[in-house]
C-alpha positions in Angstrom: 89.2 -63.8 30.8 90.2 -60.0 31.6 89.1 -58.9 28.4 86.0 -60.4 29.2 85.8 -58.3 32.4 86.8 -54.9 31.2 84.1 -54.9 28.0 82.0 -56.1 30.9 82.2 -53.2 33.0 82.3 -51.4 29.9 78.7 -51.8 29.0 77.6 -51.6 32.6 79.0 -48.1 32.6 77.3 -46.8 29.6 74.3 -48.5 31.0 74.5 -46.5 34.1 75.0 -43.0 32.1 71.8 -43.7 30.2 69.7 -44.8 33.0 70.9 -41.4 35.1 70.2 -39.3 31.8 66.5 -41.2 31.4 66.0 -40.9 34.8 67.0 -37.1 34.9 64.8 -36.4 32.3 61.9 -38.6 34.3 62.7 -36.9 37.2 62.3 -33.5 34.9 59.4 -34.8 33.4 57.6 -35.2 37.0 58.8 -32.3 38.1 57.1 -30.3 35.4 53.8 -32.1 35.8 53.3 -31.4 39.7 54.6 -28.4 39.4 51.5 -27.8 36.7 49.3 -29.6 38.2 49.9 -27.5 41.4 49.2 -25.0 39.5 46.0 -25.7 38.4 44.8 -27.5 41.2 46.4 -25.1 43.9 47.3 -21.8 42.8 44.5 -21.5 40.2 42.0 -23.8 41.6 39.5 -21.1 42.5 39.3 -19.8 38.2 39.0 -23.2 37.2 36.2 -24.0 39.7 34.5 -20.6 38.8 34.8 -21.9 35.0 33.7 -25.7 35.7 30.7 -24.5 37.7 29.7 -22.0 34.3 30.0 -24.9 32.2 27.9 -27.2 34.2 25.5 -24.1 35.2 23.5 -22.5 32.8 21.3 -19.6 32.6 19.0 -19.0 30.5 16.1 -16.2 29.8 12.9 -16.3 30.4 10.4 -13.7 28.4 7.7 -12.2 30.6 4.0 -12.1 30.9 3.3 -9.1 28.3 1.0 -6.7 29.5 -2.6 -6.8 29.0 -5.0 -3.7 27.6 -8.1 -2.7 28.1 -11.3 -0.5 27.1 -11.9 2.5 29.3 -14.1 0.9 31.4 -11.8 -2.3 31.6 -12.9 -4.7 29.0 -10.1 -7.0 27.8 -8.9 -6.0 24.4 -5.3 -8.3 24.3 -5.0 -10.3 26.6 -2.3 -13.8 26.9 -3.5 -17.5 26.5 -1.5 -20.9 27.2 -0.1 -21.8 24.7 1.5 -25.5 23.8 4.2 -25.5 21.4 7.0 -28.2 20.2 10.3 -27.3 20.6 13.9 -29.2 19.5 17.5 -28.7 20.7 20.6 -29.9 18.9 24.1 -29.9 19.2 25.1 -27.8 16.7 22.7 -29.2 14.4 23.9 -32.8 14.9 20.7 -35.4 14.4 18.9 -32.3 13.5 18.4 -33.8 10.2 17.2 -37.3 11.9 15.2 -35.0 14.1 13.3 -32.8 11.8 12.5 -35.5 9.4 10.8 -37.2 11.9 9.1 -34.2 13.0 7.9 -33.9 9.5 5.8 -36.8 9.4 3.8 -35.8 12.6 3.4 -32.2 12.1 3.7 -31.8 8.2 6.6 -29.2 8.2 7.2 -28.5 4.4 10.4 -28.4 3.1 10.5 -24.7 3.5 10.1 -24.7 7.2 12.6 -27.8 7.9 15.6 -25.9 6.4 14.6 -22.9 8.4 14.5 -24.6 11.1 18.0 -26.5 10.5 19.3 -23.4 9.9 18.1 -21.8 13.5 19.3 -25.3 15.1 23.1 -25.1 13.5 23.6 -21.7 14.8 22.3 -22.2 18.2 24.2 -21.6 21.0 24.9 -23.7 24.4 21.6 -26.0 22.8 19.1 -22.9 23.0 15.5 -24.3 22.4 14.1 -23.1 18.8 10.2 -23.1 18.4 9.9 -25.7 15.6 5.3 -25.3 16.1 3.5 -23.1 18.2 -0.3 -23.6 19.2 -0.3 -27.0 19.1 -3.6 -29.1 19.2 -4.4 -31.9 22.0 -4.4 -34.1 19.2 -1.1 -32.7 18.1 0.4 -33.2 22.0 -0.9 -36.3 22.5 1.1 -37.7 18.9 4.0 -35.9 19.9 4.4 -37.0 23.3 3.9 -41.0 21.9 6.1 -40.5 19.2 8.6 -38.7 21.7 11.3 -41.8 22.4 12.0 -41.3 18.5 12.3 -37.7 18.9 16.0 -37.2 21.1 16.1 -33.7 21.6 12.2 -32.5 21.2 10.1 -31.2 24.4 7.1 -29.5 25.0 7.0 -26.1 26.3 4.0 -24.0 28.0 4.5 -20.7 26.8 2.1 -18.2 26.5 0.6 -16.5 23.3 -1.2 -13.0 22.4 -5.0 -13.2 21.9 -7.9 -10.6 20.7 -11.2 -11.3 22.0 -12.4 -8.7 20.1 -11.0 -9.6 16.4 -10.9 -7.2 13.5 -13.4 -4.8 15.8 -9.7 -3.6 17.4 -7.8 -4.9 15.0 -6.5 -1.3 13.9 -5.9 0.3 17.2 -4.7 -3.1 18.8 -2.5 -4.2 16.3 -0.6 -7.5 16.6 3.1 -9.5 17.6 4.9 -10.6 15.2 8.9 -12.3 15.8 11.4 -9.9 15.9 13.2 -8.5 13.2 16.6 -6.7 12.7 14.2 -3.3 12.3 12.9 -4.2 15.8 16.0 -4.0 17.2 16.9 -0.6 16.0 18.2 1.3 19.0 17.0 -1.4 21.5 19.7 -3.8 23.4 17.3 -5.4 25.6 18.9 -9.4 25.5 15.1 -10.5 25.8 14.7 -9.7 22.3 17.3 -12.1 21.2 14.7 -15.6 22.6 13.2 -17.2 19.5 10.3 -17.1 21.6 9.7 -13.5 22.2 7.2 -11.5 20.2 7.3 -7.8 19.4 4.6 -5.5 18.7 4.3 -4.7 14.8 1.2 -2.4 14.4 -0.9 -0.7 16.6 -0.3 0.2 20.4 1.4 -3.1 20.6 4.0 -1.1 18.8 3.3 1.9 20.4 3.8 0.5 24.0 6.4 -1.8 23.1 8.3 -1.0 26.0 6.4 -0.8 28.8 4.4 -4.1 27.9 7.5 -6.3 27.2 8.6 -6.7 30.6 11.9 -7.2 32.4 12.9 -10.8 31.6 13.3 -13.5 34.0 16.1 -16.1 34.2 16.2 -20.3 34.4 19.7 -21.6 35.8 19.2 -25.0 34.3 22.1 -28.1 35.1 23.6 -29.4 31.8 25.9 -32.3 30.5 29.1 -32.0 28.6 26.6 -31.2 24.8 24.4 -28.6 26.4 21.7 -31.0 27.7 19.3 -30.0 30.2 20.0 -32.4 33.1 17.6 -30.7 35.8 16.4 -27.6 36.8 18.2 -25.8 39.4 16.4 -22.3 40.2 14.2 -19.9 38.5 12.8 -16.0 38.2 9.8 -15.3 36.4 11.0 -11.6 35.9 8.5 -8.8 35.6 4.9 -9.2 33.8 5.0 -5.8 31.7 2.5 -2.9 32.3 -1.0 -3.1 31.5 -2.3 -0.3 29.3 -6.3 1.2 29.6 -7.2 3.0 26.4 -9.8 5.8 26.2 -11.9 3.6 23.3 -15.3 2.9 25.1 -15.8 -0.8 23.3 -19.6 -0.6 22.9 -19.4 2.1 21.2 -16.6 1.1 18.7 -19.5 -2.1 18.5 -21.9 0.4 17.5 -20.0 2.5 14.9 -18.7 -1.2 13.5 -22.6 -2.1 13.1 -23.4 1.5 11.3 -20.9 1.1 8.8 -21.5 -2.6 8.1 -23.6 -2.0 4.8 -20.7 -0.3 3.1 -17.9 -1.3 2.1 -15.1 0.4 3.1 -15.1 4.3 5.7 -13.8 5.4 9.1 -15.6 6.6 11.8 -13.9 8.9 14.6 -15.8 10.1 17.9 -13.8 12.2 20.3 -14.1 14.2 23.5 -13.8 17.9 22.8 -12.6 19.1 26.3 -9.8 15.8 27.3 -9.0 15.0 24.0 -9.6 11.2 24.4 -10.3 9.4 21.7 -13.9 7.6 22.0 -13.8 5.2 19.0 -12.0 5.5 16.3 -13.3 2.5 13.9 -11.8 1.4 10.3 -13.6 -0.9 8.0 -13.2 -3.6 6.8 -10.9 -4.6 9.5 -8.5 -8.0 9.9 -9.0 -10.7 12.4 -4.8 -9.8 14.4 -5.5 -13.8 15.5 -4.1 -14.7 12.3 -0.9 -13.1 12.9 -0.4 -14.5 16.7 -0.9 -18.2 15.5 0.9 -17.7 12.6 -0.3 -16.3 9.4 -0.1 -18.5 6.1 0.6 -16.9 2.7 -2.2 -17.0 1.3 -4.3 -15.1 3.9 -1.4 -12.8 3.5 -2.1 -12.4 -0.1 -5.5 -12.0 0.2 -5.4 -9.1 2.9 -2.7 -7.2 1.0 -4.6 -7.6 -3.1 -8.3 -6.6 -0.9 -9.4 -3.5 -2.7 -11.0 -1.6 0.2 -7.4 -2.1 1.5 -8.0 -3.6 5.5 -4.5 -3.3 6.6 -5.0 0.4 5.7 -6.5 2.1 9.1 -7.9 4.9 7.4 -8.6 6.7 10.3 -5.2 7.7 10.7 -3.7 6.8 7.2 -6.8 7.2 5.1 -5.8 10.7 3.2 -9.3 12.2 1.3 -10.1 15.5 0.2 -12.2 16.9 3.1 -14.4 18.7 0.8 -17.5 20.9 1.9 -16.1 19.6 5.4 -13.5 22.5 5.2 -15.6 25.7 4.6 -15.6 26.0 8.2 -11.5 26.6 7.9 -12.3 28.9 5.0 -15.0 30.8 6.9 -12.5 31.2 10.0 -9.5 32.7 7.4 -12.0 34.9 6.1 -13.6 36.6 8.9 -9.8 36.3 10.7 -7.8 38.2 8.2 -11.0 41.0 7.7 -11.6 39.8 4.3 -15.2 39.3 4.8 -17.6 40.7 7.8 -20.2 38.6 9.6 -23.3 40.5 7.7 -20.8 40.3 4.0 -23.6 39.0 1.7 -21.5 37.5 -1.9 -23.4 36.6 -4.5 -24.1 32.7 -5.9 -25.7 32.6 -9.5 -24.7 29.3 -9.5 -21.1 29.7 -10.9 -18.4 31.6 -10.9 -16.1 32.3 -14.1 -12.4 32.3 -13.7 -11.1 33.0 -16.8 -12.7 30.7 -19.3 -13.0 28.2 -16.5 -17.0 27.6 -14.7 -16.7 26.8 -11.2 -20.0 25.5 -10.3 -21.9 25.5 -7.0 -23.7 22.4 -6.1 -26.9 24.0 -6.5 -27.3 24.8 -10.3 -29.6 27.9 -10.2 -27.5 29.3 -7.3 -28.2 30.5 -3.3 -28.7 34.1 -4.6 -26.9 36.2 -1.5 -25.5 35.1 1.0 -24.1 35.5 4.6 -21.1 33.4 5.9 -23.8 31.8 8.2 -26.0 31.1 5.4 -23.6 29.8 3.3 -22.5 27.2 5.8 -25.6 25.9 6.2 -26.7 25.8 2.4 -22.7 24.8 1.8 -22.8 27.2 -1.0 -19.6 26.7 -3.2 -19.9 30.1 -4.6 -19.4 32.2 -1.5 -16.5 30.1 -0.4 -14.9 30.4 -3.7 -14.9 34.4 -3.3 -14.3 34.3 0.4 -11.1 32.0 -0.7 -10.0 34.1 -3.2 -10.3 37.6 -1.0 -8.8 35.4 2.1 -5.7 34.1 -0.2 -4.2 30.7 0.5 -1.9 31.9 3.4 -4.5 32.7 5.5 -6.0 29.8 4.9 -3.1 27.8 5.5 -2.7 29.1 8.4 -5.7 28.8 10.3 -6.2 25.1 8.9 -2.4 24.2 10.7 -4.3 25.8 13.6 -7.2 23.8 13.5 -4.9 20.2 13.0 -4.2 19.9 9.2 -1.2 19.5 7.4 0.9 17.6 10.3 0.9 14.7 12.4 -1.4 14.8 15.9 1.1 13.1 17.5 -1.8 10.8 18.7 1.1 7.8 19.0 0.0 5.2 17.1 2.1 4.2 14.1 1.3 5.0 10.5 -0.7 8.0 10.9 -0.1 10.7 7.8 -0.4 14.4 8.1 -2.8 14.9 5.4 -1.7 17.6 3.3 -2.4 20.9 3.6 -1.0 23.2 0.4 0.6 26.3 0.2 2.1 28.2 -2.4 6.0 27.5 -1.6 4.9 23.2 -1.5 3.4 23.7 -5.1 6.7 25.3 -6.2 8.5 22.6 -4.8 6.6 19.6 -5.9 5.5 20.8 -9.4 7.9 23.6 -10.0 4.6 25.4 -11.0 3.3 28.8 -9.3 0.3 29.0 -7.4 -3.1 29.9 -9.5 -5.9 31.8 -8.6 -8.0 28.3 -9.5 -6.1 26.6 -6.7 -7.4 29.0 -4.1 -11.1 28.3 -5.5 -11.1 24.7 -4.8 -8.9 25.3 -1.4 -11.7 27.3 -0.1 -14.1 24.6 -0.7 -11.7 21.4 0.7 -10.4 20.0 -2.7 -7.9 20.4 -5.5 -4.5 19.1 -3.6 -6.2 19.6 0.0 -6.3 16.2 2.0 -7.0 15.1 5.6 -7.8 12.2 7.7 -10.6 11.5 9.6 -8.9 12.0 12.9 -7.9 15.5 11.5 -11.3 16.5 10.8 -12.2 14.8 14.2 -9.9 17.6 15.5 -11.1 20.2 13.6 -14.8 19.6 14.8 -13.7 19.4 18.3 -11.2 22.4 18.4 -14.3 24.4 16.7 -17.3 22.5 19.1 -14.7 23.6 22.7 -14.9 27.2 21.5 -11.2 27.2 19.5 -8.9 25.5 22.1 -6.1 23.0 20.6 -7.3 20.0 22.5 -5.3 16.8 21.8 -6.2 13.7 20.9 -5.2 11.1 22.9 -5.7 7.1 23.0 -3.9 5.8 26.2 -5.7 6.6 29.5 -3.5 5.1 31.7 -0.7 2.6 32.1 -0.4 0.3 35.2 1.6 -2.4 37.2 -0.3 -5.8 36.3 -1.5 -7.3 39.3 -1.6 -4.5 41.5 -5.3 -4.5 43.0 -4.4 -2.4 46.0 -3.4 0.7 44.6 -5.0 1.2 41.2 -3.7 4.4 39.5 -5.5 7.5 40.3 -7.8 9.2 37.4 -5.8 11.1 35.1 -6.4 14.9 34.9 -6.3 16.3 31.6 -4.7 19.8 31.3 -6.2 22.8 30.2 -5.6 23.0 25.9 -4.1 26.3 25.2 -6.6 28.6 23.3 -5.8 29.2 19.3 -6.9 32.7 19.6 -9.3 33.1 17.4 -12.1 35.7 18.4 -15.3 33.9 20.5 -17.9 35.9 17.7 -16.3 34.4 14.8 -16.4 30.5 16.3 -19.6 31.4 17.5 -20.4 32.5 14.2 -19.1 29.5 12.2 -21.0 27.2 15.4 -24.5 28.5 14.4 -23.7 28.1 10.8 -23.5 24.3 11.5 -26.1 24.2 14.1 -28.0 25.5 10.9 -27.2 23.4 8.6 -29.3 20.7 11.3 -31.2 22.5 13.0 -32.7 25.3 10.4 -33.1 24.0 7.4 -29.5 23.3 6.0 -27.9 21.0 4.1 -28.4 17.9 6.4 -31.9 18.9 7.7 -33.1 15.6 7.2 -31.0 14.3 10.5 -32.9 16.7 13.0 -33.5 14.8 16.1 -37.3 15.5 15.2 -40.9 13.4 15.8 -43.6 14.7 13.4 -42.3 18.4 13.5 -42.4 18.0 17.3 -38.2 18.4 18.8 -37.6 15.4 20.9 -35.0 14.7 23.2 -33.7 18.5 23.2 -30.8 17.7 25.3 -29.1 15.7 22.4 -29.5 18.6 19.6 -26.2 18.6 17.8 -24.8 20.3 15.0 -22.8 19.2 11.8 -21.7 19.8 8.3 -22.0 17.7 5.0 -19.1 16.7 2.2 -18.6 15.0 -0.3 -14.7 14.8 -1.7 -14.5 14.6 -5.5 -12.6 11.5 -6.7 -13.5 11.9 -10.4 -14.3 15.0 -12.0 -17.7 14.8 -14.5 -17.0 17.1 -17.8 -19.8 19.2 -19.5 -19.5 16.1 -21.8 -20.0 13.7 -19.7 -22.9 15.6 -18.0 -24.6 16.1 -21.3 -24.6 12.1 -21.9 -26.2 11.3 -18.6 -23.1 10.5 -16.9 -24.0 10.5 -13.4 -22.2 9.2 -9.9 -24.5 6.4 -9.3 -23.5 5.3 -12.6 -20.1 5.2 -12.4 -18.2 2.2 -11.1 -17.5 1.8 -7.1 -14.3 3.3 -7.1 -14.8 6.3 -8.7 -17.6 7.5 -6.6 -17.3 10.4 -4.3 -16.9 9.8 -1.0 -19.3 10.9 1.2 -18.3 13.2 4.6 -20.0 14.2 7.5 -18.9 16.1 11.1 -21.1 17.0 14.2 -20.6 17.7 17.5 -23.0 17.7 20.1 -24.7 18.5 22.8 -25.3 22.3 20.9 -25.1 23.8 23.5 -22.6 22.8 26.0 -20.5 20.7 23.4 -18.4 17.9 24.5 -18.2 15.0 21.9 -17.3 15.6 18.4 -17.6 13.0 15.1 -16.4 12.4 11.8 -17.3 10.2 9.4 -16.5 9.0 6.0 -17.9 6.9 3.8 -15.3 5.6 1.2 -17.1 6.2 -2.3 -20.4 7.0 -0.4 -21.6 10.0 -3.1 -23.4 12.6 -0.6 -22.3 13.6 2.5 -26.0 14.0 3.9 -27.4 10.9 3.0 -24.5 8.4 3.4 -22.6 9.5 6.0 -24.4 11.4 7.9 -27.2 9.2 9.0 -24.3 7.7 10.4 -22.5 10.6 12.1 -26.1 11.3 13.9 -26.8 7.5 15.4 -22.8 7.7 16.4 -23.1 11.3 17.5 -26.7 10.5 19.7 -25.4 7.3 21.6 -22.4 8.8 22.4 -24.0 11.3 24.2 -26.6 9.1 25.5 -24.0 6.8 26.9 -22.0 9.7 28.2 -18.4 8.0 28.4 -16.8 10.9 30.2 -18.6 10.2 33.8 -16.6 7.3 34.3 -15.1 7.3 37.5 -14.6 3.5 38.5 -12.5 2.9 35.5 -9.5 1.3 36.8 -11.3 -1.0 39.3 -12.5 -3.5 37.1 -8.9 -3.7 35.5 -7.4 -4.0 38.6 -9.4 -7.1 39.3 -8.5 -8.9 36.3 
């Protein structure tokens, strides 16, 4: 019995020790849990709140209204339009599979575009929208929004779009949007960039002005459950519409130029004011329709505009480099009487050739001018004369007074893609061929060909930097810039400063100035385009002056000559092109124009028909007494 007992009390007593130890280590146990959870309710409740709130709060970007632009006189050029689109979230990509298939059968997605888009939906972040169709029809909607119980994660969103009223007529000076690329965000940091949404200008002043028609982004704080979900809407900030932009192109007359050069297939036409600079029209054909890039463009228009021969991506206005031909013996005249090489009354003889070694360099005219003056030979563009005046000149002279007049170098005009031409000396033919410079090269310098090339904006420049009386005026395509919206204090008109003078000497201009007026006016080269009614002057307020080209693109041999080889019979593309530059009123100048005809043949009878209609309603219209120009933009 008190063995019983004693193994009794035994086991209670180890009982007890194991009950304290379990309940010490409970005790421990409890302790460590308040004490935590004191922490994190108490001492750190504030951090935890902050971070509870950021998980259940969650802001998103909103991209801007982009600015709008306009002619000079306030006609829309790019403008935004509603714009219904489908969009998906995912978590992660999970269903996206589900999701997309499904979205395939209502919108036809392609392969192609369903692993894209899978791909955009697995790296999302915090659910982000991604733009699975833009510009959606009502019919699309309206099957999208009865099909959407099937479709967990698909909304639609009311965004807006870029649209050009005006289609391929802008197309070149507009440009278009395009999504963003890495090479987009070069330099940039702006987070707006980063929406799948957003749109960045690719060609044109929508490049240009990238920055200051963007916008400042708004922001969407936007409720969401524990995948990313949006639960409700909880505030929102449109942000900042971006600038609007007025250009100096006068949109009838960039009409008018697109109807002269509608029978031909490809050319440029360039009209500028000689005393501001601003650039009038400045129209490339054929053109591109930028629509096709804001809805989306498919391959195979993409294909088409990029195999086109006559090239209508190409602005050749800016980009087009041609050999400016007769065009130049204005430059060559300048160098000349310049340097002292020649004197106003220098008569140089033109038997119709000149022999340079064993080499015939002919003039146009094959029984020659006989002699010559440098006004004279401007107006009968006599190849002989310029040829000698070249060669007594020398190619540095000339060189320099062409940089002078805008070749050779960029205008800095602002729009992307525009070349320098090229304007050659004797150090750049070292360079490039590793051959010195030949006599032969200064002969068809002095007459615009041989490595000599320009764009029609450079001989724009040219003609207005001669027509203003040899002052470096700019060209310039932006007017003004201006807060959208803001009708009550519309920018004031912008005042051009005076261009700095090239110093050449007033009788020598004047001198090469009547030579052109000649070549209209007195029987020259382009005599044909006198503003004239049965021998009777009409309309003597609009007399105008110009010169005639025609750049060499393929060179006829004595052979070829001698079989009857001639340009009309050779095939489109290895025509001449045909060149033509006026400026006008004569006597109180203040618009200039260039034109070329891309495999035109003559100067006088392609292009400048053209020039003169350009050239006359130009000045008929008068652009450059616009004084109301920022109302009607301020009201739209």
């Amino acid at each position: 019995m008190m063995r019983y007992r004693k193994g009794d009390n035994e086991r209670s007593s180890l009982f007890t020790r194991r009950a304290l130890l379990l309940g010490g280590a409970q005790v421990a146990l409890m302790s460590a849990l308040v004490g935590r959870l004191y922490q994190l309710q108490v001492l750190e409740t504030q951090r935890f709140a902050t971070l509870a709130e950021e998980n259940r709060v969650n802001l998103r970007l909103l991209p801007p209204p982009r600015g709008l632009i306009f002619d000079r006189i306030g006609q829309p050029l790019a403008v935004n339009r509603n714009n219904f689109r489908a969009v998906a979230t995912s978590d992660r990509g999970r269903g996206a599979e589900l999701l997309l298939d499904r979205l395939d059968q209502i919108l036809n997605l392609g392969e192609a575009e369903k692993q894209r888009l899978l791909r955009e939906l697995r790296r999302s972040r915090n659910a982000q929208p991604v733009v699975v169709r833009e510009n959606l029809g009502w019919e699309e909607v309206a099957r999208l929004e009865f099909n959407a119980p099937d479709l967990p994660g698909m909304f639609i969103d009311l965004g807006q779009t870029r649209d050009y009223p005006e289609g391929q007529l802008m197309s070149h000076i507009i440009g278009y949007t395009g999504r963003v690329s890495d090479e987009d965000l070069n330099g940039r940091d702006d987070p707006l960039l980063s929406l799948p949404t957003m749109r960045f200008g690719k060609k044109g002043m929508e490049r240009a002005l990238e920055d200051d028609l963007r916008g400042r982004a708004g922001a969407v704080q936007v409720e969401v459950n524990a995948v990313g979900r949006v639960v409700r809407e909880l505030d929102r900030n449109e942000g900042q519409a971006g600038d609007n932009a007025l250009l100096t192109i006068d949109l009838e007359l960039q009409r008018f130029a697109a109807d002269r050069l509608a029978e031909h297939q490809s050319g440029s036409v360039v009209v500028m004011d000689v005393v501001t600079g601003d650039v009038i029209v400045m129209m490339s054909t054929p053109g591109f329709d930028p629509n096709m890039f804001a809805r989306g463009i498919t391959q195979g228009e993409w294909r088409d505009l990029l195999e086109a021969p006559e090239r209508p991506l190409h602005n050749k206005s800016i980009a087009g480099v041609y050999p400016p031909g007769s065009t130049y013996k204005m430059v060559t005249a300048l160098a000349a009487l310049e340097s002292k090489a020649i004197e106003p009354w220098t008569v140089l003889p033109c038997p119709g050739f000149l022999m340079l070694g064993d080499i015939k360099f002919h003039c146009w005219l094959a029984g020659g001018h006989g002699g010559l003056n440098v006004q004279g030979a401007i107006s009968n563009s006599c190849d002989c004369f310029f040829y000698e005046a070249a060669r007594r000149a020398g190619v540095d002279k000339i060189a320099e007074t062409a940089a002078k007049l805008g070749f050779g170098h960029s205008s800095e005009l602002g729009l992307p893609g525009e070349s320098g031409g090229n304007l050659p000396t004797r150090g750049w033919k070292q360079e490039k061929y590793n051959i010195p410079w030949q006599q032969g090269d200064t002969f068809n310098l002095g007459i615009g060909q041989g490595y000599m090339t320009a764009t029609p904006l450079q001989l724009a420049i040219m003609t207005s930097r001669i027509a203003n009386g040899g002052y470096a005026v700019q060209p310039n395509l932006l007017l003004a810039k201006a807060a959208p919206r803001d009708e009550l204090s519309p920018p004031p008109t912008r005042e051009t400063p005076a261009a700095p003078s090239l110093r050449f000497s007033p009788q020598f201009i004047n001198l090469v100035r009547q030579g052109m007026n000649d070549v209209v006016n007195a029987g020259g080269t382009a005599a044909q385009l006198r503003i004239d009614a049965h021998g009777k002057l009409v309309e003597p307020q609009y007399r105008f002056a110009g010169k005639t080209g025609t750049a060499q693109v393929k060179r006829i041999t004595e052979r070829e000559r001698a079989m009857g080889i001639t340009q009309a019979s050779l095939p489109w593309h290895l025509r001449h092109h045909a060149l033509f530059v006026c400026f006008g009123p004569v006597d109180t100048p203040r618009y200039a124009c260039a034109v070329i005809v891309e495999h035109g043949q003559a100067g006088g009878a392609t292009a400048g028909p053209i020039g003169r209609d350009m050239l006359l309603e130009t000045m008929k219209r008068d652009p450059s007494r616009h004084t109301d120009r920022f109302k009607k933009m301020a009201s739209l």
